[in-house]
Each structure stands twice: as C-alpha cells, then as structure tokens.
N, C-alpha and C positions, 0 to 999 in steps of 0.2 A: 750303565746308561744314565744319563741326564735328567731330573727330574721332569724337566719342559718336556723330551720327549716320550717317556713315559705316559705324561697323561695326555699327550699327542695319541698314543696310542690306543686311548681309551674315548677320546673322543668320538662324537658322533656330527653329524651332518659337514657344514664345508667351513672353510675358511679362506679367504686374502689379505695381500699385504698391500699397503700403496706407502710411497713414500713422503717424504716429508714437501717436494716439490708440486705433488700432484694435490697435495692437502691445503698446500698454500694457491696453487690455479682454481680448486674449487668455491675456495674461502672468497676467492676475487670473485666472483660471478657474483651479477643480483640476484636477490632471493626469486624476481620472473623469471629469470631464466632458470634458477636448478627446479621451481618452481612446473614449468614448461618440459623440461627433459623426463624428471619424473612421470609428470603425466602421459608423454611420448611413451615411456619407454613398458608403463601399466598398461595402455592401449595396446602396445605391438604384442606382448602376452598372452594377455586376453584376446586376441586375433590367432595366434599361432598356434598356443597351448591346445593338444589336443586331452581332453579329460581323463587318462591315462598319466601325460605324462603331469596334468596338472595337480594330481593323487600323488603321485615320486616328490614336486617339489614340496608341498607343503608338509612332506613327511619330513622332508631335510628342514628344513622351517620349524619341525617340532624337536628334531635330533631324534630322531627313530632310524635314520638310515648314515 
C-alpha cells in the first residue's frame, strides 16, 4: 500500500478535489461576489441545518467523525 493512502486511511472527517480550472474561475470573481456567495451559502445552513445534524457537521469540522 502507498503511503498517501495509508494515512488516507487513518484520516478523519472529509475531503475534496477541484481542479486547476475551477481555482482559476474562482480567482476571477471579485472579492463581492465570492464575498456575497459565502454569505448566501452560511445563510442557507443556518436555515436548513437541523441541530442534530448541525452537532454531525462540526464534529467533521473538528475530525472526530
């Protein structure tokens, strides 16, 4: 087995990839807009998260799960 996934395996809470095109469409946006989206998307959360699962995420937030 591969080192990487090794401590893949040992890993806790999540991870994603993006690539190198999507890093350069964010880098273009003005700071109001990524600005705007974040605040969007804290808003839709805190609207939807019910206190259960809002207890799940911020365990993955600490790498407990």
């Amino acid at each position: 087995m591969k080192p990487e996934e090794q401590a893949a395996q040992h890993r806790k809470g999540y991870s994603y990839r993006v690539t190198d095109e999507q890093i350069r469409r964010w880098r273009a946006l003005p700071p109001r807009v990524k600005l705007q989206w974040l605040e969007d998307a804290n808003r839709l959360l805190a609207a939807a998260l019910t206190p259960k699962a809002r207890a799940i995420q911020n365990r993955f937030r600490r790498g407990e799960l």
